[in-house]
C-alpha positions in Angstrom: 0.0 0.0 0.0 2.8 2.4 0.9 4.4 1.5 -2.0 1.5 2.1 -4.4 1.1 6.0 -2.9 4.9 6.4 -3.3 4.4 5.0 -6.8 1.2 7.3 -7.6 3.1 10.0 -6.0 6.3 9.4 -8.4 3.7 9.5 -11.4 2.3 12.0 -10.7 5.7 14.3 -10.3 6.6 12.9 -13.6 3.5 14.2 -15.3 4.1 17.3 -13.5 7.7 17.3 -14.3 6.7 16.6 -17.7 4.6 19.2 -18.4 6.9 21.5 -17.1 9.6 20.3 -19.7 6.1 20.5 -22.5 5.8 24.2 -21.3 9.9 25.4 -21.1 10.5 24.2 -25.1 7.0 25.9 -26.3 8.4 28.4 -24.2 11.4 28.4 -26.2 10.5 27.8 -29.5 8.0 30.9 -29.0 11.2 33.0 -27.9 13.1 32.2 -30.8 10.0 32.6 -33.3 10.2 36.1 -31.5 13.8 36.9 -31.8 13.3 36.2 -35.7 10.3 38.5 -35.9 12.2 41.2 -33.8 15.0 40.6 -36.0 13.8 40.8 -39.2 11.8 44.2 -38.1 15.3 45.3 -37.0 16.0 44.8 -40.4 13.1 46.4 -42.3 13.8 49.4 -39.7 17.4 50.4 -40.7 16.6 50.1 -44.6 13.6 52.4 -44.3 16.3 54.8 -42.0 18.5 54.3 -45.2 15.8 55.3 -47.2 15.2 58.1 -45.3 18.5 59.6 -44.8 18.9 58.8 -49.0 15.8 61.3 -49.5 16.9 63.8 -47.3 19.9 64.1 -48.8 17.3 64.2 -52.1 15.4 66.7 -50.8 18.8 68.9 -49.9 19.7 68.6 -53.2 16.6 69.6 -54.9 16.8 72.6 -52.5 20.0 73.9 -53.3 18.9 73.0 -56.9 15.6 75.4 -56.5 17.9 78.5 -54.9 20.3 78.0 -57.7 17.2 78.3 -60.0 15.9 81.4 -58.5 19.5 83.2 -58.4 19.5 82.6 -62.0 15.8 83.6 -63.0 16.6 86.9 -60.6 19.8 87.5 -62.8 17.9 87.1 -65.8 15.5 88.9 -64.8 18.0 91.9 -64.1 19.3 91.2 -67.5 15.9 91.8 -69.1 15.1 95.0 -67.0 18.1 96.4 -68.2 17.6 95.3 -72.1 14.0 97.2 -71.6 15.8 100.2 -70.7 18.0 100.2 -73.2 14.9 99.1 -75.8 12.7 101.7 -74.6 15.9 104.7 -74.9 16.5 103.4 -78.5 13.0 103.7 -79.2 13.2 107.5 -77.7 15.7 108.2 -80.0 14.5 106.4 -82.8 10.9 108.5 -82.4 13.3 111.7 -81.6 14.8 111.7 -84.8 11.3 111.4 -86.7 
């Protein structure tokens, strides 16, 4: 009789031991499934900061592009204010000598 407790009591740590063993590889295997997840976001993460950084450096470029744009229009703007002038003297003259 002793013997069939300390038996029932020995199966029943085993299940128990068992299960514990059951829940530390799920465990485990639900860590690792994890750590790949994380990992691959990790990777997703730094190419979009590469992406990022690329089109800042786009849009610095396209900026620097724009100001070099409107220092030219504004020169030829100048350029054309002062072709008027002279236009519209030649034109005095031209109507001066009629």
């Amino acid at each position: 009789m002793i013997s069939a407790g300390i038996e029932a009591k020995i199966s029943r740590l085993e299940s128990i031991v068992e299960q514990i063993g059951e829940a530390v590889l799920s465990t485990t295997e639900t860590i690792e499934r994890l750590a790949e997840r994380l990992e691959t976001l990790s990777v997703q993460v730094e190419a979009q900061g590469k992406q990022v950084q690329q089109q800042g450096y786009q849009i610095f470029a396209l900026c620097d592009a724009v100001q070099i744009l409107a220092e030219s229009q504004d020169n030829s703007l100048q350029k054309l204010n002062q072709l008027t002038k002279t236009l519209d003297q030649l034109t005095s003259l031209i109507q001066g000598s009629d």
